[in-house]
N, C-alpha and C positions, 0 to 999 in steps of 0.2 A: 425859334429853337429848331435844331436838326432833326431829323426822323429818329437819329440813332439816339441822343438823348430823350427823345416822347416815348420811345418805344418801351414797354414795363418789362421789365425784368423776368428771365426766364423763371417759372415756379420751380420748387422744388413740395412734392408730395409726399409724404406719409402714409402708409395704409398698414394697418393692425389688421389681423387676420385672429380668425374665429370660425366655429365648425360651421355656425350661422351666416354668418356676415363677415364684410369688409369695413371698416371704420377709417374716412378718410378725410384727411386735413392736407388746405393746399395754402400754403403760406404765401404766395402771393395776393393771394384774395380774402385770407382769413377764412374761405370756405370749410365745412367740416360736413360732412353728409355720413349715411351707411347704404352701402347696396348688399343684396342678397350673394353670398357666396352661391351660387348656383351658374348654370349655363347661360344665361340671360343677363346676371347680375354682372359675370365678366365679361361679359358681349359689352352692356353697356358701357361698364366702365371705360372698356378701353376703348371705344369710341367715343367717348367726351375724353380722355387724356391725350387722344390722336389729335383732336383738336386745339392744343394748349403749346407752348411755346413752354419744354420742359429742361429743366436743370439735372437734377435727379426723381427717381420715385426710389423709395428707400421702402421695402419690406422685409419684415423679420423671417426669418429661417422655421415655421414651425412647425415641426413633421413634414407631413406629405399637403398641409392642409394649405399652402402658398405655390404650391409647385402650377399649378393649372391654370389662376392667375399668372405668375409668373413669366410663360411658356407664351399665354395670349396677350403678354404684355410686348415681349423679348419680338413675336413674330408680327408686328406693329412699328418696328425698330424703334421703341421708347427705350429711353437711358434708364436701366434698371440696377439697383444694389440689394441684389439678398446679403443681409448679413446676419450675427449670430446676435440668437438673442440676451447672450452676454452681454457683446458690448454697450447696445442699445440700454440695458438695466445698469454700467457702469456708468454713463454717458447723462444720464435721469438722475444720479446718484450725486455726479459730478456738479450737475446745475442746483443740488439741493431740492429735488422733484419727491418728494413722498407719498403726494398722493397718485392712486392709481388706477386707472379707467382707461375704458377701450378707447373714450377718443383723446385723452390726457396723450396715451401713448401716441396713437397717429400722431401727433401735434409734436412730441419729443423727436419721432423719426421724422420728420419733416424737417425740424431743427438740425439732427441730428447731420441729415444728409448736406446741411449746406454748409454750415463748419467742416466736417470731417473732410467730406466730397469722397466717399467710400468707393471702393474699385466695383467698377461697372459690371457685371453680369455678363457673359454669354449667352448664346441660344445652345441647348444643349440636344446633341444629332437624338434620335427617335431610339435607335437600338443603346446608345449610352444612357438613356432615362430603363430600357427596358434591363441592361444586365446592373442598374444598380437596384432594379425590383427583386430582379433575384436572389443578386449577393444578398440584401437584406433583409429576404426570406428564408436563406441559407443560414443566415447569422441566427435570427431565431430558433431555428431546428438546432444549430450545433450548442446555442446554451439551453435550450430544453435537454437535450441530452446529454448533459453536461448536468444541469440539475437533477435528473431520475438517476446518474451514476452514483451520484451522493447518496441518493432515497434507497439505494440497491443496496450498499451494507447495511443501512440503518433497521431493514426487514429482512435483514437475513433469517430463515429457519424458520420462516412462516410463511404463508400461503400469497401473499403480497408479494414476495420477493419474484412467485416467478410471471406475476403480471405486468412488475416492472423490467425483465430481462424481455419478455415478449414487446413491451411498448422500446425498447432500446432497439430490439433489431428492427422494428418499424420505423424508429425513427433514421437508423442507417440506412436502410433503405430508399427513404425519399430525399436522406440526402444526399447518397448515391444518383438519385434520377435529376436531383437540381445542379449535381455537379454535370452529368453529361446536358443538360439544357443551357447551360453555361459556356460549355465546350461547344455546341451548336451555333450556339449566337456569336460567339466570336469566329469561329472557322468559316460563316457566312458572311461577315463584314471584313471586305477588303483593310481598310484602314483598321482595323480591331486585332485581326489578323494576323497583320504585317508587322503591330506593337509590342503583340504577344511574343512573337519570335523574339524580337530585338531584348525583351524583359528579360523571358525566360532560358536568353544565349546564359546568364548571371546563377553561375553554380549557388544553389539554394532559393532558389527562385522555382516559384510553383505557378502554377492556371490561377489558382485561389490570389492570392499577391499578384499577380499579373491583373487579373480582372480587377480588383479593388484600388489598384492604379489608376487603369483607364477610364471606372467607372469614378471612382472620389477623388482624384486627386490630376483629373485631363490638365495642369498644366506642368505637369513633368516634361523635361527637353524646354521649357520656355523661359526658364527663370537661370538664374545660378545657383549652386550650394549652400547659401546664407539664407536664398530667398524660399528654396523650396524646401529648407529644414523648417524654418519658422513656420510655414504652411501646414508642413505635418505635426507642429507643434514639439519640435525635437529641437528648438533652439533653445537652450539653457539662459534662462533671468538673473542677474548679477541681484544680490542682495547682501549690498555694502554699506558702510556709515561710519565717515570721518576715516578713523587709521584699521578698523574692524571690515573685514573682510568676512561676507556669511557663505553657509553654499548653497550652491548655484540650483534651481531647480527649472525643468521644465511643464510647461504649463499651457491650457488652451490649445489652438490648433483641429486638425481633424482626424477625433477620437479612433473612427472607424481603421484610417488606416494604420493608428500608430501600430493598433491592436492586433492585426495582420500583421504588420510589419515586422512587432516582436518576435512573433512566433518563427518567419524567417530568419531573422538575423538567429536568434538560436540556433535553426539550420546550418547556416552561415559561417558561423563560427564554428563546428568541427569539419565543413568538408569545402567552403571557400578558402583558397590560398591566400588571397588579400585578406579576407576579415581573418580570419584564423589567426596569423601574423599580427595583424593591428589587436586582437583580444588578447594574443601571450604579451605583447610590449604593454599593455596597460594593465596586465595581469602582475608583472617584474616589476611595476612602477607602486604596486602595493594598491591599485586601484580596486574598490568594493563590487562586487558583482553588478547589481544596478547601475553604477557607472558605465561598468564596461560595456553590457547591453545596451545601453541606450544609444553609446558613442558609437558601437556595431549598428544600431539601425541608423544612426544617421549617415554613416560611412556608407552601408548598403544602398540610403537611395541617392548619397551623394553620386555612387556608380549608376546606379540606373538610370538618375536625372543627365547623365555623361551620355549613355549607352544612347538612349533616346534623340539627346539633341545629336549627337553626331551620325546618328544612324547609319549606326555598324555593330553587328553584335560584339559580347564580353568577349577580347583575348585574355585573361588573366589580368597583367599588371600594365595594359593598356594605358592611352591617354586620358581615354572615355573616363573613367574614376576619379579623376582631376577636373573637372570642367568642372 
């Protein structure tokens, strides 16, 4: 028999993530073990994975609590898929899997990854991990105070009212100081930098939307328009049956940025000339506002995912908008 038929089959890995632990199953061996989520714990692991002849390692997305593995996995050059942990729960669903335990999962993601064969992970640069710490500390401050706006009429004419006008200008404040920490970190990183110009050439385009780009969504400029709508989760689902035709909604995706996104295309639509224009035509076509929005964010980063790959900032009604 040849070497290349003796030779076993690359694994493919699983590991479930936990505040404690890692839970892992390697379906070439039927192994299943746990190591400690700690310094040590991903020391080891990824020196016994270093050693394995690997397919995929398939880990779920959960918070911040995968990222660290992740990172000592990625700088190891193992073949890695964070993915959401939607799919992985649709996927367990699909096989008819009800029950549910940490190493049940490892064992699903393991499966998961060798049917699917999920898109591989990058290494992600040091200051792109640090300004998505901030955006997402940013984020927190702007719905807290976003939440005490609410609580501010609710105690009107009482003594509360004015400790929540005190906690509002507090919280403007530090988001005032994370907005300029933000503007640091980019103005300091050449390639950060140089993206932000090329974003923010795009009338209605802010620092805020620029950074949550660079930071959630780095493969803008690398995909087409179909591919990097469906990313942001702005690809609209056809839900049809037989001669019935339903509407179309969109779904999944990455929440973070649609959520930015909206708020520019608002922008967008009274003082960009392209969007502006594409929102009265679908305005005249009798389209419902949510339509029209949504089809402005996707228009907007159809143009930025243009601006980027051609790297040339927005003329107006450009090529860049078209790619």
């Amino acid at each position: 028999m040849s070497e290349s038929l003796s030779s076993p089959a690359p694994a493919c890995v699983g590991i479930d993530v936990s505040k404690d632990k890692f839970d892992v199953f390697i379906d070439a061996t039927g192994q299943a073990f746990s190591v400690t989520n700690d310094a040590d714990g991903i020391r080891g692991l990824a020196t016994q994975l270093s050693q394995m002849q690997l397919f995929r390692i398939v880990i779920e997305a959960t918070g911040r609590l995968q990222r660290r593995l992740a990172v000592a996995l990625l700088q190891c050059s193992l073949p890695v898929s964070v993915i959401n942990p939607r799919q992985a729960r649709d996927f367990a669903r699909s096989k008819g899997q009800k029950a549910k335990t940490d190493a049940i999962d490892a064992r699903m993601l393991a499966e998961y990854g060798r049917l699917i064969q999920p898109r591989l992970t990058q290494n992600v640069p040091e200051n792109q991990v640090k300004l998505q710490d901030l955006l997402t500390r940013r984020r927190h401050l702007v719905e807290f105070r976003a939440a005490e706006m609410v609580r501010l009429d609710q105690f009107e004419g009482t003594e509360i009212h004015g400790d929540i006008r005190k906690m509002i200008r507090h919280l403007d404040d530090k988001i005032d100081r994370f907005d300029q920490k933000i503007a640091k970190l980019v103005a300091d990183d050449s390639d950060l930098s140089g993206k932000a110009r090329l974003l923010t050439s795009v009338k209605g385009v802010g620092a805020i939307l620029a950074g949550t780009l660079m930071a959630h969504l780095p493969e803008l400029g690398t995909l087409n328009r179909r591919e990097i709508g469906s990313l942001a989760g702005l690809a609209p689902f056809n839900h049809d049956s037989g001669v019935g035709q339903g509407r179309r909604h969109i779904r999944g995706g990455r929440a973070v940025v649609r959520t930015v996104l909206y708020m520019s295309a608002l922008t967008a639509m009274r003082c960009n000339p392209a969007i502006k224009a594409f929102a009265a035509r679908l305005n005249a076509k009798g389209k419902c506002f949510k339509v029209v929005a949504v089809a402005c964010m996707h228009k907007l980063l159809t143009i930025l995912n243009g601006v980027v790959k051609s790297q040339q900032p927005w003329r107006g009604l450009g090529v860049a908008q078209n790619s």
